[in-house]
C-alpha positions in Angstrom: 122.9 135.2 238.0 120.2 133.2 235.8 120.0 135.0 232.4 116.3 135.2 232.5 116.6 138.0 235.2 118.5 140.1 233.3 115.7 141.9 231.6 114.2 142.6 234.9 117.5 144.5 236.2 116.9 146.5 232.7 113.5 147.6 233.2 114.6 148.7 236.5 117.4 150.9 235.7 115.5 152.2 232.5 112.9 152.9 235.1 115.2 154.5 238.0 116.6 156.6 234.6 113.4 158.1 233.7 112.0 158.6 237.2 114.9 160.8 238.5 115.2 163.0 235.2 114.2 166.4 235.4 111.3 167.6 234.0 112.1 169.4 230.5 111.8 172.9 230.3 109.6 174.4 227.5 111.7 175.3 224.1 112.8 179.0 223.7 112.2 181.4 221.2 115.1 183.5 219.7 114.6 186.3 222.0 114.1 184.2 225.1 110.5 183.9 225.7 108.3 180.9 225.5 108.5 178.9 221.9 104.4 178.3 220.7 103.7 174.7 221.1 101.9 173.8 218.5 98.9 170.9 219.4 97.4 169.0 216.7 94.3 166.9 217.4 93.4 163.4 215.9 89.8 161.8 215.7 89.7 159.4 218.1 88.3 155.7 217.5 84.6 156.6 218.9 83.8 160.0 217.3 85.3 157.8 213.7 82.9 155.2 214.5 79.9 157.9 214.5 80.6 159.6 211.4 81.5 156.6 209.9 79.3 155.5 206.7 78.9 151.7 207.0 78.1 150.4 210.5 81.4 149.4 212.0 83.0 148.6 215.8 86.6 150.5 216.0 88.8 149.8 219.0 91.9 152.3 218.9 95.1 152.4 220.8 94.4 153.0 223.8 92.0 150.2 224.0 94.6 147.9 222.7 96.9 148.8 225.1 95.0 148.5 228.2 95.9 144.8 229.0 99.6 144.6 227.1 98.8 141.2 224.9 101.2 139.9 223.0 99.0 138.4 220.5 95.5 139.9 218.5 94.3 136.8 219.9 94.4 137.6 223.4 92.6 141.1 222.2 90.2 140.2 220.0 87.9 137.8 222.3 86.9 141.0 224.3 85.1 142.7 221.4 81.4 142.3 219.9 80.5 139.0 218.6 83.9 137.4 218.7 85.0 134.3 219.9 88.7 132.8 219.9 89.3 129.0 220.3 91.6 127.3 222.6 93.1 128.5 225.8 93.9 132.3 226.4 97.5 132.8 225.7 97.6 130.5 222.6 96.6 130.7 218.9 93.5 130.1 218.0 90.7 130.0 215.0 88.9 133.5 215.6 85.1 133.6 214.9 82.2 135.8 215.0 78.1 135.6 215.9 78.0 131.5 216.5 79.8 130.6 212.9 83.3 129.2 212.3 86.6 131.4 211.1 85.6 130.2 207.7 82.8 133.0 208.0 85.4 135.4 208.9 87.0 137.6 206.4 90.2 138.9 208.5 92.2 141.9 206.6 95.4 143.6 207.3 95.2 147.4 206.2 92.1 146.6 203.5 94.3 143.2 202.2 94.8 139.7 202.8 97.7 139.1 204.6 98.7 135.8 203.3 99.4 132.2 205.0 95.7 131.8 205.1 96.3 128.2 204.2 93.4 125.8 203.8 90.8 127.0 205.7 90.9 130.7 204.2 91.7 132.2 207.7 94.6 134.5 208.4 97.2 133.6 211.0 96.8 137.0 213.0 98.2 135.1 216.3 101.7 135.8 214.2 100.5 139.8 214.3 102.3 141.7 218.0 99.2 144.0 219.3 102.5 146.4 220.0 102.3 147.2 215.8 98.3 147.7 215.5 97.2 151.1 215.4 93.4 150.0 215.3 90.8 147.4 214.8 88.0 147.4 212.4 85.0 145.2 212.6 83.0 146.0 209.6 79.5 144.7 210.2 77.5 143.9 207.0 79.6 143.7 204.1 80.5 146.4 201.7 81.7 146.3 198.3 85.4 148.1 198.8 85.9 144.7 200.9 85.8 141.2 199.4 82.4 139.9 199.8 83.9 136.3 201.6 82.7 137.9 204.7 79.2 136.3 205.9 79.8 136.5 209.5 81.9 139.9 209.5 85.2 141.7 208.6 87.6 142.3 210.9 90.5 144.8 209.4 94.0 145.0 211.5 95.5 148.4 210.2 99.1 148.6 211.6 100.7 151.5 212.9 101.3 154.9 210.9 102.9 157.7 213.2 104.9 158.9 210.3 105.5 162.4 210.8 106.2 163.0 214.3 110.0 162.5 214.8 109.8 160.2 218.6 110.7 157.1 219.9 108.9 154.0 221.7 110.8 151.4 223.4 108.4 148.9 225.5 111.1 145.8 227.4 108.9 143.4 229.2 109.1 140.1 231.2 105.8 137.3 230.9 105.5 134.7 233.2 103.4 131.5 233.5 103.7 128.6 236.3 107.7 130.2 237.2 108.4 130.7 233.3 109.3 133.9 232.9 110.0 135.2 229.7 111.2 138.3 228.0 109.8 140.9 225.3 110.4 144.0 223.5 108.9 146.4 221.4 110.6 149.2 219.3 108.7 152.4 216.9 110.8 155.0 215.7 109.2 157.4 213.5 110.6 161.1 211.6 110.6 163.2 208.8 112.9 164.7 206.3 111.9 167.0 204.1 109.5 165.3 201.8 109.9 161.7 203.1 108.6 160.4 206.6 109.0 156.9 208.2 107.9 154.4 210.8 109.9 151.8 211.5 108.5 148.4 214.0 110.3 145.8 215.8 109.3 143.5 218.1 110.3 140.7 219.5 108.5 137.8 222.0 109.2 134.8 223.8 106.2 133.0 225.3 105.8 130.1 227.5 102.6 127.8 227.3 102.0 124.7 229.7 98.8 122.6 229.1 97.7 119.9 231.1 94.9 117.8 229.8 93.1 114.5 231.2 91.4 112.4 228.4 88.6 110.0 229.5 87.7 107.1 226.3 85.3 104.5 225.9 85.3 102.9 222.9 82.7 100.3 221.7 82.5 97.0 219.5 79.8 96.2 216.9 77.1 95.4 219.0 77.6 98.3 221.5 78.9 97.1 223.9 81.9 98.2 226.2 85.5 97.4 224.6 87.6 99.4 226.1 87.8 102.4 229.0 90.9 104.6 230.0 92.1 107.7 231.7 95.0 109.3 229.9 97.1 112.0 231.5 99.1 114.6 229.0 101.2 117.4 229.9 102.7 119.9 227.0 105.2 122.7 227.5 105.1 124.6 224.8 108.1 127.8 223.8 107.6 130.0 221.1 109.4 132.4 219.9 109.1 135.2 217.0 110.8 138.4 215.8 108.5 140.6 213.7 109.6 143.9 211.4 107.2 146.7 209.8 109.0 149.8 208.3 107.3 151.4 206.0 108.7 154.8 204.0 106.4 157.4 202.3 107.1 159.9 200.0 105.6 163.2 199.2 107.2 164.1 195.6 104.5 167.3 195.5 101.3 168.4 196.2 99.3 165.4 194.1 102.0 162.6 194.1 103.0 160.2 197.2 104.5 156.7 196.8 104.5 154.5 199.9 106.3 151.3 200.8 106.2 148.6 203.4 107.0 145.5 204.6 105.7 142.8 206.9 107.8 140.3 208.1 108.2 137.9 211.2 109.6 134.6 211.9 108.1 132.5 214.1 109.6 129.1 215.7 108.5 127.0 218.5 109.6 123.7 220.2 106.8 121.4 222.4 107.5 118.4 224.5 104.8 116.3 225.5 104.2 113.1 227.6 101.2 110.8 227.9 100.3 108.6 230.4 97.4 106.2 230.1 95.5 104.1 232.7 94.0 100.8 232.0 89.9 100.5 233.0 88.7 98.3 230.7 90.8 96.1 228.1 94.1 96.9 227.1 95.1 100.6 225.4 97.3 100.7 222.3 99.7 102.5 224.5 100.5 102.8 228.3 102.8 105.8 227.8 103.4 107.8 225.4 106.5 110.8 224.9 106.3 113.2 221.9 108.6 116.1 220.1 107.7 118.6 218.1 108.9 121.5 216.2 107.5 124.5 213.7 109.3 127.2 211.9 107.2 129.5 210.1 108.2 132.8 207.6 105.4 135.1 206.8 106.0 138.5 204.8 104.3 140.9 202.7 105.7 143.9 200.6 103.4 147.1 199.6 103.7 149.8 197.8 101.3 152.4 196.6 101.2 155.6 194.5 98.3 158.1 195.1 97.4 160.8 192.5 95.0 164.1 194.2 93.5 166.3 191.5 93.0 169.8 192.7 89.5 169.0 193.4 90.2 166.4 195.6 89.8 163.7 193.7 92.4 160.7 193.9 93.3 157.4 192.3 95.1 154.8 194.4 96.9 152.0 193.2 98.4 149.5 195.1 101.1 146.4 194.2 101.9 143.8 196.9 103.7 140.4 196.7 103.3 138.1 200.2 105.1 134.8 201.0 104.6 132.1 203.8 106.9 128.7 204.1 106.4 126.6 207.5 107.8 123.4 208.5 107.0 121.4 211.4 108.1 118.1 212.7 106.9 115.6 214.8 108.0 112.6 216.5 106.0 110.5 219.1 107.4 107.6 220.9 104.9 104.5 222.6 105.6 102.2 225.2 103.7 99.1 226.7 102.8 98.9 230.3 106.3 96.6 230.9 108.3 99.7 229.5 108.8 98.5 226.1 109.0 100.5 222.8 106.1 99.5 221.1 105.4 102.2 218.2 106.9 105.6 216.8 105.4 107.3 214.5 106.9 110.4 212.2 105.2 113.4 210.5 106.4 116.2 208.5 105.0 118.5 207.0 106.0 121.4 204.8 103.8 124.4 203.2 105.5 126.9 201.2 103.0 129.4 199.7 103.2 132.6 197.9 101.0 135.5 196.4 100.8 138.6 194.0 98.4 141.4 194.1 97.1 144.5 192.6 94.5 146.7 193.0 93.0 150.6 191.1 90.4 152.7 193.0 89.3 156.2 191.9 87.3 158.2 194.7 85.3 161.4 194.1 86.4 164.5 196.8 84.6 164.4 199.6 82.3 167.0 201.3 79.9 167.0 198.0 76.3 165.3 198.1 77.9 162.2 196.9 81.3 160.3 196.6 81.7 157.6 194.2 84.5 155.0 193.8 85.3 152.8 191.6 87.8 149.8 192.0 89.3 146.6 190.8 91.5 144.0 192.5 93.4 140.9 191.2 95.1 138.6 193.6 97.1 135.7 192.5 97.9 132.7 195.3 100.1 129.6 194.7 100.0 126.9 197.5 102.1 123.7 197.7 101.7 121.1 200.4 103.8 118.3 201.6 103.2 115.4 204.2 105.1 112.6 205.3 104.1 110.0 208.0 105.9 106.8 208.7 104.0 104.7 211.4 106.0 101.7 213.0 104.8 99.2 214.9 103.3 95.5 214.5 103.1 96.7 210.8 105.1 99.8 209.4 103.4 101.6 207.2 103.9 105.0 205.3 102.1 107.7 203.5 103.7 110.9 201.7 100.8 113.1 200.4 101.6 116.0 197.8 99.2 118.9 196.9 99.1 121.6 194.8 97.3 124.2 194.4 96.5 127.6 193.0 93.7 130.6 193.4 93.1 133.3 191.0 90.9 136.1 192.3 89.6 138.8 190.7 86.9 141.8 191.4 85.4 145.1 190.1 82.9 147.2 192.7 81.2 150.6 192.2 80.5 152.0 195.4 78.2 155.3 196.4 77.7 157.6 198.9 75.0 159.3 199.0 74.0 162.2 201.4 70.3 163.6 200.8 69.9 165.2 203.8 72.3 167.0 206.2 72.1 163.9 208.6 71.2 161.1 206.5 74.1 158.9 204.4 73.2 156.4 202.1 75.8 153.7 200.8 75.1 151.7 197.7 77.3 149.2 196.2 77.6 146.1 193.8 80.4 144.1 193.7 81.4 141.4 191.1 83.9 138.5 192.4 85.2 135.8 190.3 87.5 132.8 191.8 89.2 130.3 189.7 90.6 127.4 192.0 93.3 124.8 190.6 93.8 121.4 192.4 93.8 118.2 191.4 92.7 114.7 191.5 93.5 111.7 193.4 95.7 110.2 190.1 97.3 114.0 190.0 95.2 115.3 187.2 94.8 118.8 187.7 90.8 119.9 188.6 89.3 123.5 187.6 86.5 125.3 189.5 85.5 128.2 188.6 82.7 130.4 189.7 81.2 133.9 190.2 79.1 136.0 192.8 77.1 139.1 192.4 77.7 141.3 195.8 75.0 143.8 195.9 75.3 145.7 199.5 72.9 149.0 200.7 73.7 150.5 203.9 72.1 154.0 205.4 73.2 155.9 208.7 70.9 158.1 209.4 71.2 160.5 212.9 68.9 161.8 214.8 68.5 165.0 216.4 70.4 168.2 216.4 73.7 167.0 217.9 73.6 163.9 215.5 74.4 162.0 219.0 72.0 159.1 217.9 72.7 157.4 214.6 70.2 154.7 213.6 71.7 152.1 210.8 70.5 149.6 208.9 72.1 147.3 205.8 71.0 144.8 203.0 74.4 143.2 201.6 74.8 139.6 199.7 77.9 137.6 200.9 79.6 134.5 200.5 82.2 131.6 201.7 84.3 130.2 199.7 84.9 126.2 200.4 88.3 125.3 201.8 90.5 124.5 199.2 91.4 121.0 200.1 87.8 120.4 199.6 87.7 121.1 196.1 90.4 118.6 195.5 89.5 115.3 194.2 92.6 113.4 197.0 91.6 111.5 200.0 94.0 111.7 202.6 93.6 108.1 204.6 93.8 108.3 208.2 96.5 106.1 210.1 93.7 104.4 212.4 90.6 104.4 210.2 87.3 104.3 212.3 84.1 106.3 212.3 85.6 109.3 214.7 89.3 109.6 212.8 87.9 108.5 209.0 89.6 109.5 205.7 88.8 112.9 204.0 88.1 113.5 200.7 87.5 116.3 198.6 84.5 117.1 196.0 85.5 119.2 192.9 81.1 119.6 192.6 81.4 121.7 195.7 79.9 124.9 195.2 80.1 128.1 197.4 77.7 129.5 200.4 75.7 132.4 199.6 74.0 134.3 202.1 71.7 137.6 202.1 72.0 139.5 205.9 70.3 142.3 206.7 71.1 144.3 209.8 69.5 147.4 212.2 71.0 149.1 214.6 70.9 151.8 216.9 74.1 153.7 218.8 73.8 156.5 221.3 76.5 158.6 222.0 76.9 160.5 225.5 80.4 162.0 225.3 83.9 160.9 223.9 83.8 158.5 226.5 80.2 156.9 226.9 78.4 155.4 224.2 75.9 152.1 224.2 74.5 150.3 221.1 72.1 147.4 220.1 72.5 145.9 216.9 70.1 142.9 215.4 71.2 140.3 212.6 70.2 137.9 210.1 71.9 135.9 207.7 70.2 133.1 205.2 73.0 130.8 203.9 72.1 128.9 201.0 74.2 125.7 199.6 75.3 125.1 202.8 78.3 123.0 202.5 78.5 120.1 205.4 80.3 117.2 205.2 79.1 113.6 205.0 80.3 110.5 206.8 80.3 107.3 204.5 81.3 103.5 205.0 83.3 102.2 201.7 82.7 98.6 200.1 86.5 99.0 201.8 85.2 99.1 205.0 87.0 102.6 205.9 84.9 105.6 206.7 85.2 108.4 204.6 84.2 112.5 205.5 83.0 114.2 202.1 82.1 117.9 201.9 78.5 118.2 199.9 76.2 120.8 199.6 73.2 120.3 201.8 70.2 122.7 202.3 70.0 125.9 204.1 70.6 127.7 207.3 69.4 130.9 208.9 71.4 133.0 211.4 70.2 135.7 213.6 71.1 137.6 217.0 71.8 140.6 219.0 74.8 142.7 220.0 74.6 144.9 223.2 77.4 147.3 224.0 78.2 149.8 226.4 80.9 152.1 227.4 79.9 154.6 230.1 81.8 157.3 231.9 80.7 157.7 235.8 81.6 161.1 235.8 79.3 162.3 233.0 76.7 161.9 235.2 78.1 162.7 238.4 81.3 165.0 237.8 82.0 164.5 241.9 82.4 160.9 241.8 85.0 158.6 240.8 86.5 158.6 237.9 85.1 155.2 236.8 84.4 154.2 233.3 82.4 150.8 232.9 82.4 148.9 229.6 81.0 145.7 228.4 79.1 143.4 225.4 76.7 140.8 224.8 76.1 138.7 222.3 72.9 136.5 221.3 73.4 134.0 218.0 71.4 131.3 216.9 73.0 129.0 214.0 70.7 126.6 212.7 69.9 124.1 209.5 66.5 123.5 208.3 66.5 120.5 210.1 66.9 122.6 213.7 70.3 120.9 214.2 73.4 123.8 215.6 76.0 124.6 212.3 79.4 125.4 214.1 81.1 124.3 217.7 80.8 127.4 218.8 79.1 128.9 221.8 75.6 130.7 221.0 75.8 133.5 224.1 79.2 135.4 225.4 79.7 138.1 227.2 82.7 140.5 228.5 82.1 143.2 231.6 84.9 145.8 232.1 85.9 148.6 234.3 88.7 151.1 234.7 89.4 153.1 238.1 91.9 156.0 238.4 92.0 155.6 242.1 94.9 158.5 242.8 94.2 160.3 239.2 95.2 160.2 236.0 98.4 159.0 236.7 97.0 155.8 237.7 94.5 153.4 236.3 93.3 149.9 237.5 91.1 147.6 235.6 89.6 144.1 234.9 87.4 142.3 232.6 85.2 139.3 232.6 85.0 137.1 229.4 82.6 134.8 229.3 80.8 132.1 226.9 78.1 129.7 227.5 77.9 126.0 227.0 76.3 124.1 224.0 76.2 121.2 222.3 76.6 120.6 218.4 76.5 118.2 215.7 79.5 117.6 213.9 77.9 114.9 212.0 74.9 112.7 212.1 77.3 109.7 214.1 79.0 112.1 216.2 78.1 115.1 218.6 80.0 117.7 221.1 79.3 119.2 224.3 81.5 121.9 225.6 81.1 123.7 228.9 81.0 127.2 230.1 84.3 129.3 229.7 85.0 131.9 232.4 88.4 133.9 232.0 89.4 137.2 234.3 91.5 139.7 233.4 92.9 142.4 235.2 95.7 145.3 234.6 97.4 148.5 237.1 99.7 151.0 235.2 101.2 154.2 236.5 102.3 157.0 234.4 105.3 158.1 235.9 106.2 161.0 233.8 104.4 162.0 230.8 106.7 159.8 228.5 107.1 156.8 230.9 104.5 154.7 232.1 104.7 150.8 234.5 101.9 148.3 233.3 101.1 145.5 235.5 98.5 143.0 233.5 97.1 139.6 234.1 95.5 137.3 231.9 93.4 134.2 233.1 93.3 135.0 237.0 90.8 132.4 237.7 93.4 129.6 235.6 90.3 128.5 233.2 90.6 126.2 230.5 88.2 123.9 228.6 86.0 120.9 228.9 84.2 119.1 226.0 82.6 116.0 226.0 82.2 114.0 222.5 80.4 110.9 221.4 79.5 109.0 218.0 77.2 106.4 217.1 76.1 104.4 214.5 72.7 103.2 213.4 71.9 103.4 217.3 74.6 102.2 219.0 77.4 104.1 220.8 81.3 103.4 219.5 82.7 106.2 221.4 82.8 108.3 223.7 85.8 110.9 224.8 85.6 113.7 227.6 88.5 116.0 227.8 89.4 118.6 230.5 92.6 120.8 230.0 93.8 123.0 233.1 94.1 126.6 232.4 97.2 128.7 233.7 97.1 133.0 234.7 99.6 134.9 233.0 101.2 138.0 234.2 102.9 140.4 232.3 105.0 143.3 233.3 106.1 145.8 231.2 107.7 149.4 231.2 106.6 151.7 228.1 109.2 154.9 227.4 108.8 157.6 224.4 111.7 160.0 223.6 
């Protein structure tokens, strides 16, 4: 027997267990009758979202588990406004209303999770959807949040059943193209006496195959053709990761409770790749091409928190955290001529170890009264080192070993209000002050300091209408801003192996200064029942400084990409979303929920010219069906983002097509603590197209169209509670 069909021979006894069980009779009292069962409701995610404050999306766990994803990724691209790069099923940049992740401000229970690396963005692909409770996506920005948030927040909080002593175990098989590949997931959660705990394991294995064709034309001087060719690559990709999150609370008396948790997953992956490339024109630098690579990556994060309530309900949180993030990857790519012989290798490592404190006071008044005020102050302390190593051989070996180091100090105060006038009407007021010290350094290794504040003013009002308070009408005024990377502060230029207008060197500017942006919002939500709801929200952002980078030709000859400050932008869209219950309108019908969102943003410079590769218009259309009631559900989705075309410079421009992905999912609930889920991702076996081209002063030197194949995934899985 093959070992990968072990799990399946699991999940079927685990299922043929739980199916032939009795049902459990109800708990005796002492004297024989019937025990009281006690039920205690929860808020769920769409009457939160109503009485919320600020204007806010939450998805809760029942919409997270409706598909079975592994990743956030996979999750996130079906809600309002987001977008997730690359192919469904791998890791990708997540961004909101037509900017780039940079915009993004992506929290893990109200922190920064750490690993964000470079670009400032979190690596949530290394989060399992089995440990998130719920998703936030905090609209305008508010000052308990940082304000690096232009586009939106999105807040991952994690599971926190402690208190109810049960058991989830959730064994699964994934399979793409014959790969089939095993996962579990594993919550135990209790109490004793005045401590409770949860306690998270999971574990994945994923299998990723991408098949890409590559057609290039590159051009001489005087624009005319050089060189044409068709190149062939095929990747298969395994990746595996182990993730813990136990966390431990203590109740010490009625006004003291410490909590403590941890975050940790390792994450490794091996890829094999092969290239072959077909001659049309002239002769290509390779004719084949076979490549290695490997990544190990450590993320963690410890918490703990002590909250003080006052008999009048007022309480002081304070929170400590330390996070930590090493990855290493390796890779090693082999060239041949068209007569079989080894003409190049080249060999890259690269190692980033990074690590973080943090610490953070807030004092809230009780709530209930005409107004709650907080007050709060953060500090966060990261420390990033960088290392890279490339040694090219060929007609000429070359080598390059580039060393960075860097370090970000962040600190913040806000005062936040909120303000209820009226019975029905809530008005949020707050001012946050943010102050980021960067350290880097110059290309001779001389350290470089930038330092630099932002006022974060932010005004939101929720205001609902009617008796019932079904309709809530919103609106916000908030100040934001984006941070530049870190690499572009430093004063290093990192040369590229093959220097040419479309692969140039990159180079930092210390000078650079940070986007700011003022966005108002107004919305309006109607809610029908727990079930139904629909919304349209408008937008508008103006970014100031806007920070673009610059293509240059040396007295060297080599290009160079600088990051300067250049002009302004503006912003501005629509969100549409609906969730509707068939049978609140017709209680004879089937019980049929449709769902679904659309999104409308237009990024543009003053000069009209598109600010990020990303699409302007996408869209997702759901259903659910319980065809033979509740114990069975059936549902799909339709993702779906238009085409466009962007500048990424003024040589160079990109066109990517239309992206279409299906989704669908059966489960059956086969006893009230055992339930079969059946889901598949990327039915119709999308994947991507892009087209780009550069020129210079009028005349083409390149142009590259790449199509990669796109594969379904299925997953099966069996979820148990005990």
């Amino acid at each position: 027997m093959r070992a990968h069909y072990l799990p399946c021979w699991l999940l079927v006894g685990l299922a043929a267990r739980v199916g032939a069980s009795e049902p459990a009779e109800p708990p005796k009292a002492p004297d024989g009758e019937p025990a009281k069962i006690v039920v205690t409701g929860t808020r769920d995610a769409q009457t939160a979202r109503r009485d919320a404050a600020t204007a806010k999306v939450i998805v809760g766990r029942e919409e997270i588990e409706k598909y079975g994803e592994a990743t956030v990724g996979d999750l996130l691209r079906r809600l309002p406004g987001v977008t997730v790069s690359g192919a469904p099923g791998s890791p990708g940049e997540v961004k909101m209303r037509g900017l780039s992740g940079a915009y993004t401000q992506i929290l893990v229970d109200g922190e920064r999770i750490g690993g964000h690396g470079r670009n400032r963005a979190g690596p949530i692909d290394l989060i399992p959807a089995e440990m998130i409770e719920r998703i936030e996506i905090v609209r305008g920005g508010v000052a308990e949040f940082s304000a690096q948030a232009v586009a939106g927040t999105i807040n991952i909080v994690l599971r926190d059943d402690t208190g109810r002593a049960q058991t989830r175990l959730r064994p699964g098989l994934s399979e793409v193209d014959g790969h089939v590949s095993p996962q579990i997931g594993l919550q135990n959660t209790g109490r004793s006496g005045g401590l409770s705990w949860l306690f998270s394991a999971n574990a994945n294995q994923r299998d990723q195959i991408a098949d890409q064709m590559r057609h290039s034309l590159d051009y001489d001087d005087s624009g005319a053709l050089q060189t044409e060719s068709l190149t062939h690559r095929e990747v298969t990709r395994r990746t595996r990761d182990a993730s813990l999150a136990p966390r431990l609370t203590w109740r010490l008396d009625r006004a003291n409770q410490l909590s403590l948790q941890l975050f940790a997953t390792h994450t490794e992956s091996e890829a094999h790749g092969d290239e072959h490339t077909q001659a049309l024109i002239g002769t290509p630098d390779a004719a084949r091409a076979h490549e290695d690579s490997s990544r190990e990556r450590d993320l963690w994060r410890l918490g703990g928190g002590w909250r003080l309530r006052w008999n009048d309900g007022d309480t002081l949180n304070l929170r400590l955290g330390l996070n930590g993030n090493r990855e290493h990857s390796n890779t090693l790519r082999n060239e041949y001529d068209a007569a079989g012989n080894h003409s190049g290798t080249s060999d890259s490592q690269a190692t980033v170890r990074e690590q973080g404190s943090s610490a953070s006071l807030r004092w809230a008044a009780a709530e209930g009264g005409m107004n709650t005020p907080a007050i709060g102050a953060e500090w966060n302390d990261t420390r990033r080192s960088e290392q890279a190593v490339t040694l090219e051989s060929g007609s000429a070996t070359t080598s390059s070993d580039d060393k960075l180091e860097q370090r970000e100090l962040n600190a913040a105060a806000y005062l936040q209000d909120e303000w209820r006038p009226f019975e029905h009407t809530t008005l949020t007021g707050g001012l946050r002050r943010e102050v980021l010290h960067t350290h880097t350094q110059d290309s001779a290794g001389a350290p470089l300091v930038a330092r630099y504040g932002i006022w974060a003013p932010s005004l939101q009002l929720a205001q609902k209408l009617g008796e019932a308070g079904s309709t809530v009408l919103r609106s916000s005024l908030a100040r934001t801003f984006r941070a530049p990377r870190l690499d572009d502060l430093s004063g290093l230029t990192v040369r590229a192996p093959d220097n040419s207008l479309t692969r140039p060197d990159r180079s930092g500017n210390p000078e650079l200064r940070p986007e700011t942006a003022w966005g108002f919002e107004l919305a309006l939500e109607r809610y029908f029942d727990t079930h139904s709801m629909a919304s349209a929200n408008l937008f508008t952002r103006r970014i100031t400084d806007l920070i673009r980078r610059e293509l240059t030709l040396g007295d060297d000859g080599r290009w160079v990409s600088r990051p300067v400050n250049e002009g302004q932008a503006q912003v501005r869209g629509a969100e549409l979303e609906w969730k509707l219950n068939l049978a609140t309108w017709f209680p004879a019908g089937p019980a049929l929920q449709f769902s679904g969102n659309y999104t409308h943003a237009q990024t543009r410079d003053d000069a009209g010219n598109k600010l990020e590769d990303t699409p302007d218009q996408i869209a997702n259309i759901g259903f659910e069906w319980q065809p033979a009631g509740p114990a069975w559900k059936l549902g799909g989705n339709l993702n779906w983002a238009h085409r466009y075309t962007v500048r990424l410079s003024d040589q160079q421009t990109r066109s990517v097509g239309d992206k279409t992905v299906y989704d669908a999912y059966v489960s059956w609930a086969m006893t009230r603590d055992a339930l079969w889920r059946l889901s598949g991702n990327n039915l119709g076996g999308w994947g991507s197209d892009s087209r780009t081209t550069a020129e210079n002063s009028g005349r083409p030197v390149a142009d590259e169209t790449v199509k990669v194949a796109g594969l379904p995934t299925w997953q099966l899985a069996l979820e148990l509670k005990f």
